[in-house]
Every structure is written in C-alpha cells, then in structure tokens.
C-alpha positions as CSV (number, residue, x, y, z in Angstrom):
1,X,54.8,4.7,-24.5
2,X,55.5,2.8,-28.4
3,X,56.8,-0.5,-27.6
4,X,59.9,-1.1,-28.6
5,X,59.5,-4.7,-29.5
6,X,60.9,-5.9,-33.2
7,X,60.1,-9.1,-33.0
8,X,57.0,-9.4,-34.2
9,X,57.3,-8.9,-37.6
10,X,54.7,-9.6,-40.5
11,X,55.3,-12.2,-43.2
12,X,55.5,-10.6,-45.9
13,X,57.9,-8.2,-44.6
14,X,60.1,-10.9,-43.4
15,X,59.8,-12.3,-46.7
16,X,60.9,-9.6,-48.4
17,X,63.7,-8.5,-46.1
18,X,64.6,-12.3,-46.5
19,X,64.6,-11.7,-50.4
20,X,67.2,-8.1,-50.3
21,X,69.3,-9.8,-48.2
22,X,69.9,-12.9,-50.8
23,X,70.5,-10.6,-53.9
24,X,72.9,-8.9,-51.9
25,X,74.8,-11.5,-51.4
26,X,74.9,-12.4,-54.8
27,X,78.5,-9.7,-54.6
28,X,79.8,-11.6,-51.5
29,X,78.6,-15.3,-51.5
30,X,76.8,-15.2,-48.4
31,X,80.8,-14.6,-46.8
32,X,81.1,-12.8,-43.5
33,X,83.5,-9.8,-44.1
34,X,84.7,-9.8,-40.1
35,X,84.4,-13.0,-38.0
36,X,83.8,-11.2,-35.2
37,X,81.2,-8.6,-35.2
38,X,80.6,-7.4,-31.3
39,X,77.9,-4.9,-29.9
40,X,79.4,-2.8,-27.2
41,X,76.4,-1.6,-25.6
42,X,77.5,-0.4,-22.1
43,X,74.7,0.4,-20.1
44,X,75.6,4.0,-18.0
45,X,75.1,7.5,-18.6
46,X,71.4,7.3,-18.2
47,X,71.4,5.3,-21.8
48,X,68.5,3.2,-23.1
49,X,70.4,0.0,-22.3
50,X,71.2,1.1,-18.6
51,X,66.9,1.4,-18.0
52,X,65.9,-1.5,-20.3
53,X,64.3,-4.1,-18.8
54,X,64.9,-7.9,-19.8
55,X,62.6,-8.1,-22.4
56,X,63.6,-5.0,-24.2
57,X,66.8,-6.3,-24.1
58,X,66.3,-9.6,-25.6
59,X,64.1,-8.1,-28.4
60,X,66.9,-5.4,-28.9
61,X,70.0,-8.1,-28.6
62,X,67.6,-10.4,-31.2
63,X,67.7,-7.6,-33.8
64,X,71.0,-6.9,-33.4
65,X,71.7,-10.5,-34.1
66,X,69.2,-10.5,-36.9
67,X,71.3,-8.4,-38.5
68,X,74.7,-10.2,-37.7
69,X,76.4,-9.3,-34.6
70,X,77.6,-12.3,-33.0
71,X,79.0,-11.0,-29.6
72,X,77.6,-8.4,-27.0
73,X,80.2,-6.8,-24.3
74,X,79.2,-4.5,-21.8
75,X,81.2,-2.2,-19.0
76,X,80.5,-1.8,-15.4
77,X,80.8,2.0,-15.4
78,X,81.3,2.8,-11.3
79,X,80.7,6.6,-11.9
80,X,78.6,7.7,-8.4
81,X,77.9,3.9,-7.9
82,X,79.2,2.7,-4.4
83,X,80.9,-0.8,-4.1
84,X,77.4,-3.1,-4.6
85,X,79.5,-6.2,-2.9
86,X,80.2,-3.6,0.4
87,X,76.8,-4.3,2.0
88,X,73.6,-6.3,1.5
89,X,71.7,-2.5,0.6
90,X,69.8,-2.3,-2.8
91,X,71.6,0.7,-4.2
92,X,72.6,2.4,-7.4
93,X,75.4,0.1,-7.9
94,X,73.4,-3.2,-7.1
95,X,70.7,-2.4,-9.3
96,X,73.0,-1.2,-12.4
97,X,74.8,-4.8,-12.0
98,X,72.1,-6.8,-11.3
99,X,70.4,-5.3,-14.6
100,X,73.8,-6.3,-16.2
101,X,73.8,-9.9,-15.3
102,X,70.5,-10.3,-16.4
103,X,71.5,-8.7,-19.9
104,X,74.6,-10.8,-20.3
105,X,72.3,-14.1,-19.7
106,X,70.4,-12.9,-22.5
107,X,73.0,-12.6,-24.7
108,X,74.2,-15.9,-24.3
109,X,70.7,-17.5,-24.9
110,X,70.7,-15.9,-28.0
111,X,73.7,-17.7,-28.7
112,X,76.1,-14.3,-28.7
113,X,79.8,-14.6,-26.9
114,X,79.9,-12.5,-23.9
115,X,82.7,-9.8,-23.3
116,X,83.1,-7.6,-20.1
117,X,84.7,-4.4,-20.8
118,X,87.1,-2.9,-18.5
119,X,89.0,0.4,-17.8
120,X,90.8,-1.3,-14.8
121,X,92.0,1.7,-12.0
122,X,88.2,3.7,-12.7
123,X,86.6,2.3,-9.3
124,X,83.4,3.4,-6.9
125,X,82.7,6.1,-5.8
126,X,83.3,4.9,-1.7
127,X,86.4,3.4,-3.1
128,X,88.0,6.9,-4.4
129,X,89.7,8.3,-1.3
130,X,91.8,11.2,-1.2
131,X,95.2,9.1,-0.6
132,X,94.8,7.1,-3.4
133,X,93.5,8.9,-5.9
134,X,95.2,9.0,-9.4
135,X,96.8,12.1,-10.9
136,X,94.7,13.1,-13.5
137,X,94.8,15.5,-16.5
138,X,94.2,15.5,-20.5
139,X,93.2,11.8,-21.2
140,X,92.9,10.7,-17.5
141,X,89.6,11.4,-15.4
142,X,86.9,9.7,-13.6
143,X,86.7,8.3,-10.5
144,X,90.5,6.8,-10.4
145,X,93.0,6.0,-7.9
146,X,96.3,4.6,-8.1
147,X,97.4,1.4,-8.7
148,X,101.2,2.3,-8.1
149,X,99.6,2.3,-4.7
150,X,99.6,-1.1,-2.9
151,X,96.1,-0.3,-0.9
152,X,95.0,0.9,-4.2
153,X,95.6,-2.2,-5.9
154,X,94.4,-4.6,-3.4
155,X,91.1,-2.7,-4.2
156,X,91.2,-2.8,-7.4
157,X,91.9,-6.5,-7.5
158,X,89.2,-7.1,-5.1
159,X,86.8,-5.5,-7.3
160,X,87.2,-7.7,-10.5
161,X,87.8,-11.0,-8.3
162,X,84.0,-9.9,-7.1
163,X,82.7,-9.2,-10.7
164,X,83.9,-12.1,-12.1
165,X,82.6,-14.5,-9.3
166,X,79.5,-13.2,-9.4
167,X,79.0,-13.5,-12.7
168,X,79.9,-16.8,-12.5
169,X,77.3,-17.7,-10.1
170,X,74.6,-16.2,-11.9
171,X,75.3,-18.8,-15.4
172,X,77.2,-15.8,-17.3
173,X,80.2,-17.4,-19.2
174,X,82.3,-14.6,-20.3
175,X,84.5,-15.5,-23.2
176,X,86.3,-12.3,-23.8
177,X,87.8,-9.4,-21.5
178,X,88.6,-6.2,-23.0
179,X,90.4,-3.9,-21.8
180,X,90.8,0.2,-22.2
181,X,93.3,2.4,-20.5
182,X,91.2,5.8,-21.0
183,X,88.0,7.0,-20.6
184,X,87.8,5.9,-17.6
185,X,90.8,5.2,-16.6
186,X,95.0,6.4,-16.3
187,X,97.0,8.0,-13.7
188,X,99.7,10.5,-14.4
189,X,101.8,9.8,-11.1
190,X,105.6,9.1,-11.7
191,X,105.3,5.6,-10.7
192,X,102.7,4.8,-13.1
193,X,104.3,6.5,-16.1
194,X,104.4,4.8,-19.0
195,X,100.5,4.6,-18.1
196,X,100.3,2.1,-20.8
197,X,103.2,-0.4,-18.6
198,X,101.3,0.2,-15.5
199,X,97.9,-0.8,-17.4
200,X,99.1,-3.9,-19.2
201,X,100.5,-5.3,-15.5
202,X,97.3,-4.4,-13.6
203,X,95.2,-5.8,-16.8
204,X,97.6,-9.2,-16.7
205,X,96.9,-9.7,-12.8
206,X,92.9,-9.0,-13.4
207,X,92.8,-11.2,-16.1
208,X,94.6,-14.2,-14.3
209,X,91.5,-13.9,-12.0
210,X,89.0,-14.0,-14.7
211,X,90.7,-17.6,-15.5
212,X,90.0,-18.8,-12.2
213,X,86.1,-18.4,-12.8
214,X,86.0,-18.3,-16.8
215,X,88.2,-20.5,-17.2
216,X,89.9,-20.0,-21.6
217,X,88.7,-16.3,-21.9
218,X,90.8,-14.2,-23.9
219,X,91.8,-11.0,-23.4
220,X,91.3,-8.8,-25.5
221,X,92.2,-4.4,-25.8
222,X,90.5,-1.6,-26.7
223,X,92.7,0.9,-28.5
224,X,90.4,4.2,-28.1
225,X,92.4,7.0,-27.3
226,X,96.0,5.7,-27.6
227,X,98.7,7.3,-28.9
228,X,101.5,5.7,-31.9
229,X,104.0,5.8,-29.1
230,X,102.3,3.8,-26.5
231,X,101.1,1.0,-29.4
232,X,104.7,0.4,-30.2
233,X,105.7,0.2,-26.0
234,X,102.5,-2.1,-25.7
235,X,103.5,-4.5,-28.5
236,X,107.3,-4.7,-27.2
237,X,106.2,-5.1,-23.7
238,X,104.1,-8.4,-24.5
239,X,106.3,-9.8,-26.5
240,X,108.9,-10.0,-24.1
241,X,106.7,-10.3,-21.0
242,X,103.6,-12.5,-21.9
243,X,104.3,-13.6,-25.9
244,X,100.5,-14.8,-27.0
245,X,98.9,-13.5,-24.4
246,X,97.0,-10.4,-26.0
247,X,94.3,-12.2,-28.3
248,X,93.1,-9.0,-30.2
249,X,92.8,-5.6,-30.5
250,X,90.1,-3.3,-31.3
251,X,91.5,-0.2,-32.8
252,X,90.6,3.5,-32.2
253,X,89.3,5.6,-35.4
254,X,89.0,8.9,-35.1
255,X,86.2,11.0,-35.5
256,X,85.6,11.5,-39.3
257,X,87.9,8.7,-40.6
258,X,87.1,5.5,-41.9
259,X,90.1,3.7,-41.5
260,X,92.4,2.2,-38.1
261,X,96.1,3.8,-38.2
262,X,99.3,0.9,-38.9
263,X,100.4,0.8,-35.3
264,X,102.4,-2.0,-34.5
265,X,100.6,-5.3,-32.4
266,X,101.5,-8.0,-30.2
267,X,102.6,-11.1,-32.2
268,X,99.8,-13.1,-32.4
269,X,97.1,-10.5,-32.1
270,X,94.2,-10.1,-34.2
271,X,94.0,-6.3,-35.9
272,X,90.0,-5.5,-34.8
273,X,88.6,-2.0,-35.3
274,X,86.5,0.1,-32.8
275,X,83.6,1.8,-35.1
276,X,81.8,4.7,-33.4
277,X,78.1,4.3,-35.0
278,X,76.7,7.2,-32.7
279,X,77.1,9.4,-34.9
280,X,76.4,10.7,-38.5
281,X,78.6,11.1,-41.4
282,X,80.8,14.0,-40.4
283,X,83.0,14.9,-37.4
284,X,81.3,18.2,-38.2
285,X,79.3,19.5,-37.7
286,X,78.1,16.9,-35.8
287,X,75.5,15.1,-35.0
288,X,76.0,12.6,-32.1
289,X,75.0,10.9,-29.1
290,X,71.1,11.3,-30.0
291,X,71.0,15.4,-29.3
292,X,69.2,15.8,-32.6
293,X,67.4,12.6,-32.1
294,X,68.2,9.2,-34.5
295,X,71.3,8.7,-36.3
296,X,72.8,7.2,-39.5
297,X,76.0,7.0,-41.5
298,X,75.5,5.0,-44.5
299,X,77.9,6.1,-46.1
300,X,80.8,6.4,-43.7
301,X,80.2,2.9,-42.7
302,X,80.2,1.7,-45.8
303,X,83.5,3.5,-46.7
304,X,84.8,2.0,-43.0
305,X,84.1,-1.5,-43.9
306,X,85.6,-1.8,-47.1
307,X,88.6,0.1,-45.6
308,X,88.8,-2.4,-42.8
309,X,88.3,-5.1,-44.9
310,X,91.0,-4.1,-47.4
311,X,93.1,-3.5,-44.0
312,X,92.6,-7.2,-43.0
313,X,90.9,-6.7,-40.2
314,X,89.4,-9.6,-38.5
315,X,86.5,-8.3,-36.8
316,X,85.2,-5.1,-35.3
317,X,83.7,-4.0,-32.3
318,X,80.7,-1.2,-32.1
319,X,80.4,1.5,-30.1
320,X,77.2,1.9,-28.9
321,X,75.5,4.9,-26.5
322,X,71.7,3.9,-27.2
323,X,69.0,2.8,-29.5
324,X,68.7,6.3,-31.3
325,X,71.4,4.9,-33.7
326,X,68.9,1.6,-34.8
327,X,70.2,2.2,-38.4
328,X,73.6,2.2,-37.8
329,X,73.5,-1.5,-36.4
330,X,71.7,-2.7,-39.3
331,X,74.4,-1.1,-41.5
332,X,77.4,-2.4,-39.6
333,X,76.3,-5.8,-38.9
334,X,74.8,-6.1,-42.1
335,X,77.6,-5.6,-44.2
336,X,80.6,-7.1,-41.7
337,X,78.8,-10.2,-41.7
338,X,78.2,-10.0,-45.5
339,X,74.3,-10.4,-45.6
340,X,74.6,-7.2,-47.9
341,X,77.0,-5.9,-50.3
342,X,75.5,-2.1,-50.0
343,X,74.7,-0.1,-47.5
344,X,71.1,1.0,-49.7
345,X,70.3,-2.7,-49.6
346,X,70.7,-2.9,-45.7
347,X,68.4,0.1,-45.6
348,X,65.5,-1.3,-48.0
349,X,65.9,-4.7,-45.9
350,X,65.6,-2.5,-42.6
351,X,62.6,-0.3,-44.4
352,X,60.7,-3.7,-45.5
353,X,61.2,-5.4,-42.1
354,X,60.2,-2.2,-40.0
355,X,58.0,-0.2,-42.1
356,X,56.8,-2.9,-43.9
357,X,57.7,-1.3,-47.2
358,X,57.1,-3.0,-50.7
359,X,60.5,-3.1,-53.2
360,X,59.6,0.2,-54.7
361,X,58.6,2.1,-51.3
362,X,61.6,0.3,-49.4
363,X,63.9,1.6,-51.9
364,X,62.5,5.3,-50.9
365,X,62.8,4.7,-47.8
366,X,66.6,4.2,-48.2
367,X,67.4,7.1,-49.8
368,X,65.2,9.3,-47.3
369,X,66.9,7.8,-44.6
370,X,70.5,8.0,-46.2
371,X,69.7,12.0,-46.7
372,X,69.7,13.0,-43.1
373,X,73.3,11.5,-42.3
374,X,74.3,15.1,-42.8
375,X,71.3,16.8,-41.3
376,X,72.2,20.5,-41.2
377,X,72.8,20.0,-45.2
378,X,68.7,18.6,-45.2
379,X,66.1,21.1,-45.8
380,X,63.4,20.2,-43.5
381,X,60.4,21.6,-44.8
382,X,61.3,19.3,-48.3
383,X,62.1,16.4,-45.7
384,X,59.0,16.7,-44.2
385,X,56.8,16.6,-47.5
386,X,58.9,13.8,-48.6
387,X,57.9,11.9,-45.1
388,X,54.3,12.6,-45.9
389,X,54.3,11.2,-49.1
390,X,56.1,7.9,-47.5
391,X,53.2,7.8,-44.3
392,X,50.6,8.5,-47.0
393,X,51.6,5.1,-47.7
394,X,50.3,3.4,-44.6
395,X,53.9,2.3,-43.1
396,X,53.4,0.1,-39.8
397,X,54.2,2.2,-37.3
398,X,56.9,1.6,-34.3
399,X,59.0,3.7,-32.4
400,X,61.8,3.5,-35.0
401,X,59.6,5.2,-37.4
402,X,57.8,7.7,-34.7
403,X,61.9,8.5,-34.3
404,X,62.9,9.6,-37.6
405,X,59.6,11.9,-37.6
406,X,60.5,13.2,-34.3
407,X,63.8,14.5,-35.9
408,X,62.5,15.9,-38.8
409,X,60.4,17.8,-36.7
410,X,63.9,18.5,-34.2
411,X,65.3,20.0,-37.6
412,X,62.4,22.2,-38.3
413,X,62.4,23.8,-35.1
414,X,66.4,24.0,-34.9
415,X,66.0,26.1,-38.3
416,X,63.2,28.0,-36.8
417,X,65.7,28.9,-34.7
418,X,68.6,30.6,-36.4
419,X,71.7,32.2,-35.1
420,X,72.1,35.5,-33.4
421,X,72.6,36.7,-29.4
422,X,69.3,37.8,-29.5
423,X,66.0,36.2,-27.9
424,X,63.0,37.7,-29.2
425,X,59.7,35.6,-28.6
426,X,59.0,33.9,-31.9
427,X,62.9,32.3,-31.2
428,X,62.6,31.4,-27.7
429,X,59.2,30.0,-28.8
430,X,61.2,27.8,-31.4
431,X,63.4,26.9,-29.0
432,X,61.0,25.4,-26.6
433,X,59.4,23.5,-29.1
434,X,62.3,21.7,-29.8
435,X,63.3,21.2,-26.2
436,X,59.5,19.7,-26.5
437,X,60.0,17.5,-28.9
438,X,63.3,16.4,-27.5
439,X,61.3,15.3,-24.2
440,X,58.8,13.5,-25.8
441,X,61.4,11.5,-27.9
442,X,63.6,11.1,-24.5
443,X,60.6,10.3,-22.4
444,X,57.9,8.4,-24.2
445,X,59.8,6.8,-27.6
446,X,63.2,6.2,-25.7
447,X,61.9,5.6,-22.0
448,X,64.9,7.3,-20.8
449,X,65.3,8.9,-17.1
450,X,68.0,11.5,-16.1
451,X,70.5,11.5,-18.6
452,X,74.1,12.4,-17.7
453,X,77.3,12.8,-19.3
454,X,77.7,13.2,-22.8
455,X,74.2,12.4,-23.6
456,X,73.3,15.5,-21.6
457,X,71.7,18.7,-23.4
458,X,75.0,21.0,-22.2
459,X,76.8,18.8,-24.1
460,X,74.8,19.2,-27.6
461,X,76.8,20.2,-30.5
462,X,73.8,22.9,-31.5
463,X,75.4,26.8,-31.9
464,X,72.8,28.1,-30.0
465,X,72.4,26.0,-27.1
466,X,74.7,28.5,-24.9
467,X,73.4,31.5,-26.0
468,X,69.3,30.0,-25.1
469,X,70.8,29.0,-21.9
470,X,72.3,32.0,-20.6
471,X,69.4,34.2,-21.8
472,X,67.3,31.5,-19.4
473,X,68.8,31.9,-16.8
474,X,69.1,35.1,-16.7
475,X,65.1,35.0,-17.0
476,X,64.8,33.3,-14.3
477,X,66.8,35.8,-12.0
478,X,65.2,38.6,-12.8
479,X,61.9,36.6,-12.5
480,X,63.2,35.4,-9.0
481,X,63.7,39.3,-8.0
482,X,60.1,40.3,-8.9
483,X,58.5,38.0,-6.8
C-alpha cells in the first residue's frame, strides 16, 4: 500500500512552495480572507477518515493545517452503531468513537479548535424503537425518533451528556458545537412542526450540557438543507428566546453555486459558509464523492471565495467525505487564509511540495490538474500523453500522484465504454477494467473497507452504471440456472 504520509517533504520543495506562497501574498498582504477556516471531516460512510489510523490522521490534519485550516469538527454518525456507552462490548459503535477521540486529541495538538458536529434526534440503532420513531419523508431520514416524545428525549439527552463527558475525560476540549437539523435528522410529527422550533429547543438543552463539561463553547449551526422560511423563524425565535446565544452559522450553497443566499440571522451571529469541496466544478454532470476517483474545483472555489469574501463572510466551514479531494483543501485553505491570491498559485505550491516540481514544471502541473475539474469535457488519451510528458520528468511519487493517474486511466476506460443498452464483450471488458482500477484506487491508494452510502458504486453519477448492472445480474441468473 503507498503511504499516505506528507510530511516528509524535501528541501528544496519546501523551499519552493515556501517561495509561491510569499509572491502570492504580495495581492493580499499575508491577510487571512476568513478567520475561521474549519475541516469538517466526519469519519462514517466507510470514508478514509472513519479507517485512518492515528498517524494518518495527524499527517493528514498537519497538511490541512499547512495549508491554513485552523479548526477540525467531526460528527458521530450513529447509522447501524449501537449505543457504545450501553455495555462494556467492543463494538461498531465503540470502535468508531474511540477512533474519534483519538482524532480530536490530534487536532488539538496541532493547535486546531475542536468542533463536534451534531444532527441532534439521529440516534443508535438499539435506541430507534418502533414507538418513538420520527415521521419521516423528503428531508427527514435516518435512524430518528421523536423528541416531541418525553422517553425519546430523555434518550436523546442521555446520549450527548455521554459524548460530551467522555470526551472530557479523554483531554478533548471542544470549543465549538454545531448543529444541523437534516441529513440526519427531523421529524414530520405534528408536535414537532415547525421542525426548525423543535430543533433549536432540543439543540439549547444539548448545548447547556456541553457547558457543564466544556465549559465557554459556542454553539454554532449548520444551514445545509434549510429552507428561506425556516432561516427567518430561526432568527426570530432566538432573538426573543436566547438573544446572543447562536455564535455562527455556516450557510448551505447549493450544488453549482458559489455564493450563500441573504437569509436573515440571529443578532449577533457570525454569517459562515458551508463549501462542499467533494466535488468538481459543475453540479453536472458530476463528478463527486470520489466515483471517478480525485477531485478538484479550482475554479469554482476560487469564484466561492471571492463571493464569500465580498459577502462578508467571516469564516467557512469544509465539507469533507475523504482524502480523494486532496486538492480541494489546498485550494480552500489556501486562499481563505490568504497564503495565495490564485487558485494556479495554490496548485504550483501543492505541485512543488508533492511532486517536487521546479517553477516551470509546477506551473504545468497546475494547469493539468485545473483541466480535469470538468472531466467528461477532458479527452483522456491527450491527458494521458500530457501525464507522460510530466512523469518523464521524474516527479516523487506518493499516493496523491499515483491518484490522479489512477483517474486518468478511470476516464479512459469510462470512454471505452460509451453509451448504449447493449453489452457486447469489448464493453463489458471496458467496464471491468474500470471497476479494476476503481478497486485498486479504493483498496491499495485509499485503504478503504466497505463503503456505504453515498460513497457506494449504486450511487455513481456514470450513465451506464445501471444498464452494466442489470445486464450482470442477469448474467449471473442465467449462469446460476446452468449449473
């Protein structure tokens, strides 16, 4: 397996990432554009930063900060995780928030702020019984159950009173909570509606135990997935009921847009944003999650930073699902914290410290790597010679550059592929070798183990996923019947 280690850099690659970072702040004065620059790496879904171990971790969390994040939050996502705190048994659950701890320690001897996410009624999976379940539908699934329902929210309650002890007694100082109502998280039931009410009570009561064993940590929301409407009963809500209590809020921006929406906010609140970098340019067709391997979105990021900066936003939060979107750190952090005034100068400073480009060869690298941020636009047999020419070179190798080969030879084999409802053998040939190279990227760059959820192949935004899969399955039934 490529170590995933990016610490040990050579001089004169530090050097010169050291030297494109100073003439790019020639534009900015060295100024950070957002104070607060947070990596929201929650560690679920079968993710690289739910099987890391601790040293992966702290070399990943060190680059992250090398490039200017100052805060780390992650979520204790309960999906099929029974309650770790029930018995003394080493399971699923204990294991995921051990790993947790051990990450948020990390973090803070790195010297970044700590933040626990939330989604406060999404609970474990012993915990969701039938007569308390939550009423789900559009926005509202997961494991849920009600807090309108007093058993419900003695649970709940219990859970977060556990958390935060714990974390306590393991040296873990958190200095934020944040807070979503969806994804997981909501409950349709007439006594919860306005969902948004219901969630700002329960996140009030979870957040006066936080106090208790972090004692001055704000709290902070997450605005992914709400709606104008509830924004405006939010803000009215805590400015009658708990003025100064909301300390920020990270904003939701849509898929394809570079910019938050001018919703109203508690008075006092800081205006944050919530950037997706796990994905590429365009909404679509996309490319996300790490289905076609690495990401990057130079040029949306760039746009979504000036934007947010001409919006007077105070800091943003990223939205991580995995390493495969390396670059996209590096171009976020990078600019927010104003190291670098374009996002070609992030990318020769990432090249130099990496690859261990010279100027000239660094500044190739950039552009190579800008092209595939709208990869079904890239023709892959020109990408590839262009790759050769830049390996001819003698690049150091790592798993960050054995990534961006790995989806240049993805891209082949998806063209290879084509469209149609037809599987003749030179396509189903085509198709395996990408499912190939997918496992090999997965398995022995990534280190990753059963992935679920979105990060799942039946969730890949390739046209002729379903098509390959029904003609395999039906394959394997008629192979089943000759036997």
């Amino acid at each position: 397996m490529i170590r995933r280690s990016g610490l040990c850099v050579m001089l004169c690659a530090a050097a010169l990432s050291w030297a494109c970072r100073a003439s790019a702040e020639e534009g900015t004065g060295g100024r950070a554009v957002f104070q607060v620059r947070e990596l929201y790496a929650p560690g679920h879904f079968g993710n690289s930063y739910e099987v890391m171990g601790e040293r992966e971790m702290r070399d990943t969390l060190a680059e992250a900060r090398h490039w200017g994040f100052n805060r780390y939050a992650d979520w204790f996502d309960m999906i099929d995780c029974s309650d770790p705190f029930a018995s003394a048994r080493c399971d699923l659950g204990a294991a995921l928030w051990d790993r947790k701890k051990a990450h948020f320690r990390t973090a803070q001897a790195l010297g970044l702020g700590c933040t626990l996410g939330i989604t406060p009624n999404h609970v474990y999976v012993d915990q969701c019984l039938p007569e308390l379940r939550a009423q789900t539908g559009d926005r509202i699934f997961g494991q849920l159950i009600c807090p309108s329902r007093p058993k419900a929210r003695e649970i709940i309650l219990r859970n977060y009173e556990h958390l935060f002890a714990d974390l306590a007694r393991s040296g873990v100082r958190l200095s934020a909570l944040s807070a979503g109502p969806y994804d997981y998280g909501g409950c349709a039931c007439k006594e919860c509606r306005p969902w948004i009410l219901t969630f700002a009570k329960l996140c009030r009561e979870i957040h006066a135990l936080a106090l208790r064993h972090h004692p001055g940590i704000e709290m902070h929301f997450i605005g992914w997935w709400w709606s104008a409407e509830e924004h405006q009963q939010f803000a009215e809500w805590v400015d009658r009921e708990a003025p100064g209590w909301v300390k920020a809020m990270a904003l939701h921006i849509p898929y394809g847009q570079t910019d938050v929406s001018n919703v109203p906010l508690p008075k006092g609140c800081e205006r944050r944003a919530f950037v997706h970098i796990g994905y590429a340019e365009q909404a679509a067709p996309r490319d996300t999650y790490g289905h076609l391997g690495p990401v990057i979105a130079a040029g949306r990021i760039e746009r979504t930073v000036a934007a947010l900066r001409a919006h007077q936003c105070t800091g943003v939060t990223a939205y991580s699902e995995g390493i495969y979107e390396d670059a996209n750190k590096a171009l976020l952090a990078g600019l927010g914290s104003g190291q670098f005034r374009t996002a070609d100068a992030v990318l020769a400073s990432y090249a130099a410290r990496y690859f261990g480009a010279d100027a000239d060869r660094a500044r190739e690298w950039a552009a190579w790597l800008r092209a595939w941020g709208t990869p079904f636009a890239v023709d892959p047999k020109a990408a590839a010679e262009a790759l050769a020419k830049l390996l001819a070179a003698g690049p150091r190798q790592s798993w960050r550059l054995a990534q961006w080969e790995a989806k240049t030879r993805l891209m082949g084999f998806h063209a290879a592929i084509g469209s149609g409802q037809e599987w003749p053998p030179a396509r189903l040939a085509a198709a395996d070798a990408f499912w190939a190279e997918r496992e090999r990227l997965d398995r022995q760059l990534y280190g990753l183990g059963p992935i679920r959820h979105v990060l799942n192949r039946r969730y890949t935004p390739l046209p002729w996923y379903q098509s390959w899969a029904k003609h395999s399955a039906q394959q394997a039934a008629r192979a089943a019947k000759e036997q």
